[in-house]
N, C-alpha and C positions, 0 to 999 in steps of 0.2 A: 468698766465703762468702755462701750465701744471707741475703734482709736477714731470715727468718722463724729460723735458726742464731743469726746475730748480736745480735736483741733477745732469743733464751732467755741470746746468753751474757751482756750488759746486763745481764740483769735478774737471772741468777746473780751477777754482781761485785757488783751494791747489795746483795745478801742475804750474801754473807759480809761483805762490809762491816759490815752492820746486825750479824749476829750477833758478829763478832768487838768491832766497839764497845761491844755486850751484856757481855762481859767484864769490862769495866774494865782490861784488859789489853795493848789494840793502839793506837797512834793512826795509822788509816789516811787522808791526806789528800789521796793520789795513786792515780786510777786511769787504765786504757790509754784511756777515750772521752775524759775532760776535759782529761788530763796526760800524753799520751805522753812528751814530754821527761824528765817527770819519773820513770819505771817503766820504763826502760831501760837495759840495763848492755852494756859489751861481750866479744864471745869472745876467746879467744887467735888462731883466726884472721882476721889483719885486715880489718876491714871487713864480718865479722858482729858483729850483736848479738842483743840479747834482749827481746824488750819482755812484761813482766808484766801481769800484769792487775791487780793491785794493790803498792802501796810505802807504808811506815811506817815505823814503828819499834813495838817491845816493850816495853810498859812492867814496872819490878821490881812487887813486892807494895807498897815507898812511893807509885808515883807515876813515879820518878823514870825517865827517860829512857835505852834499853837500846838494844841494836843497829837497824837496820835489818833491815826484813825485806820481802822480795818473795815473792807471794803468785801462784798460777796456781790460777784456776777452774772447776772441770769442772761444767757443771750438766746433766747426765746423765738419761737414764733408763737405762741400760744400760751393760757393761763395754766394749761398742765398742772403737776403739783405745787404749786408756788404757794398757793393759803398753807397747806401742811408744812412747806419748807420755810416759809416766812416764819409761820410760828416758832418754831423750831429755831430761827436764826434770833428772835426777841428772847427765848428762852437762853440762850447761849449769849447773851450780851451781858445781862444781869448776872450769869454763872460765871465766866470769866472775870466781869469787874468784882463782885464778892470776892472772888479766888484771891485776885492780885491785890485788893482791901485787903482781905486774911493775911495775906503771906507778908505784905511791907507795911498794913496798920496805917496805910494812904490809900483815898482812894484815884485812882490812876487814870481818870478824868480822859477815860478811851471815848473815842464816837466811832459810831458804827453805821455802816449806808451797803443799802440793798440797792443795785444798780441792775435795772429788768430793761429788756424792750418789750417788754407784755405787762403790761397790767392786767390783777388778777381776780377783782371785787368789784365789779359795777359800781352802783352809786356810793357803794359803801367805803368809796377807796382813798379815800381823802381820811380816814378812817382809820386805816392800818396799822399806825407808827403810837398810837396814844397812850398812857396811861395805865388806861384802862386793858387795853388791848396786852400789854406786857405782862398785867399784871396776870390775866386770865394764861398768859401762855407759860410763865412762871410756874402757875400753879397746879396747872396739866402735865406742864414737863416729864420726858423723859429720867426715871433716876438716874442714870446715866448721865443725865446733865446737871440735874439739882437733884440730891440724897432725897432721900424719901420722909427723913427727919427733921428736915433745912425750915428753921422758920422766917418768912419773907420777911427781908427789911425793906418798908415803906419808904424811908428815905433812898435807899438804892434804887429802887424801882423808878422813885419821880428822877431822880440825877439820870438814869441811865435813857429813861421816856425823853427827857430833854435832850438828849445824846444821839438820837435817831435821824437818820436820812434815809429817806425811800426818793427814789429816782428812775422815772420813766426815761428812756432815751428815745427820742425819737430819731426818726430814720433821717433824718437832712440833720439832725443835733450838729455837725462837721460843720456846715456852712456858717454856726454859730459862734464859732471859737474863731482865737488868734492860732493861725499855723506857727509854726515853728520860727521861720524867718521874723516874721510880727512880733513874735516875743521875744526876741535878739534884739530888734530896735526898740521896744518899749523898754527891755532892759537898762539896752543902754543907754537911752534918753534920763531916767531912770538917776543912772549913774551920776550923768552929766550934772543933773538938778542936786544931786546930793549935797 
């Protein structure tokens, strides 16, 4: 990857970063520059894996600590390859959860979110995250990602469908959130009410 690619994608990761902690919703403390180890899951075929560009968890409306969630960021000017890489990323949500089902006989109740500033399906883009849409990307897969043998589970596919976030950013997204200082007082207000 060229190093001028690599620091727009850098400097995309700290900005969903920033804005997803803007929330009050995410604790993200792992991304692919500082923590590869940590942002990485594996396929069902052995010996690939995955590495995100960000890992946390979700937090409820208390506070309280919710799934894990691994995060892929697009920082975009254009829809460029994103239909092929989107698919590609629904194809690897379902192969990861399988993986981590197989290996611990749970399912590991991961959410997965595409974070673009491009949107990349016109009308059809409301669209993307479905069912249906996983299922078809499943089934096209890469062997590399799903064995050639893998027969779909139906139930994985609808858990992992409900598991999706696709997220446009837009450009003023900043003006949206609580900066940093905002979220020290809401903390500790927070606190106080405890």
């Amino acid at each position: 990857m060229p190093e001028a690619e690599q620091e727009t994608g850098r400097e995309g990761v700290k900005r969903v970063k920033r804005l997803l902690d803007g929330t009050m919703r995410f604790q993200l403390p792992y991304d692919a520059y500082e923590n590869p180890e940590r942002v990485v899951l594996p396929m069902l075929s052995d010996g690939e894996r995955k590495f995100y560009d960000l890992k946390g968890v979700c937090l409820d409306e208390g506070g309280q600590v919710g799934p894990e969630i691994y995060i892929e960021s697009k920082a975009v000017s254009d829809a460029g390859q994103q239909g092929a890489e989107f698919k590609e990323f629904l194809a690897r949500a379902y192969s990861a959860t399988m993986r981590v089902k197989g290996d611990n006989g749970l399912d590991p109740k991961h959410e997965f979110m595409w974070a673009t500033t491009c949107p990349w399906k016109g009308s059809g883009f409301r669209k993307v995250a479905t069912r249906a849409e996983l299922l078809d990307a499943v089934k096209t897969a890469d062997h590399k990602i799903i064995p050639k043998d893998h027969n779909v589970d139906e139930s994985v596919v609808e858990a992992v469908a409900d598991r999706l976030w696709v997220w446009v950013i837009a450009e003023r997204h900043e003006e949206m959130i609580l900066g940093r200082e905002m979220r020290a007082w809401v903390a500790a207000k927070l606190q106080e009410a405890a």
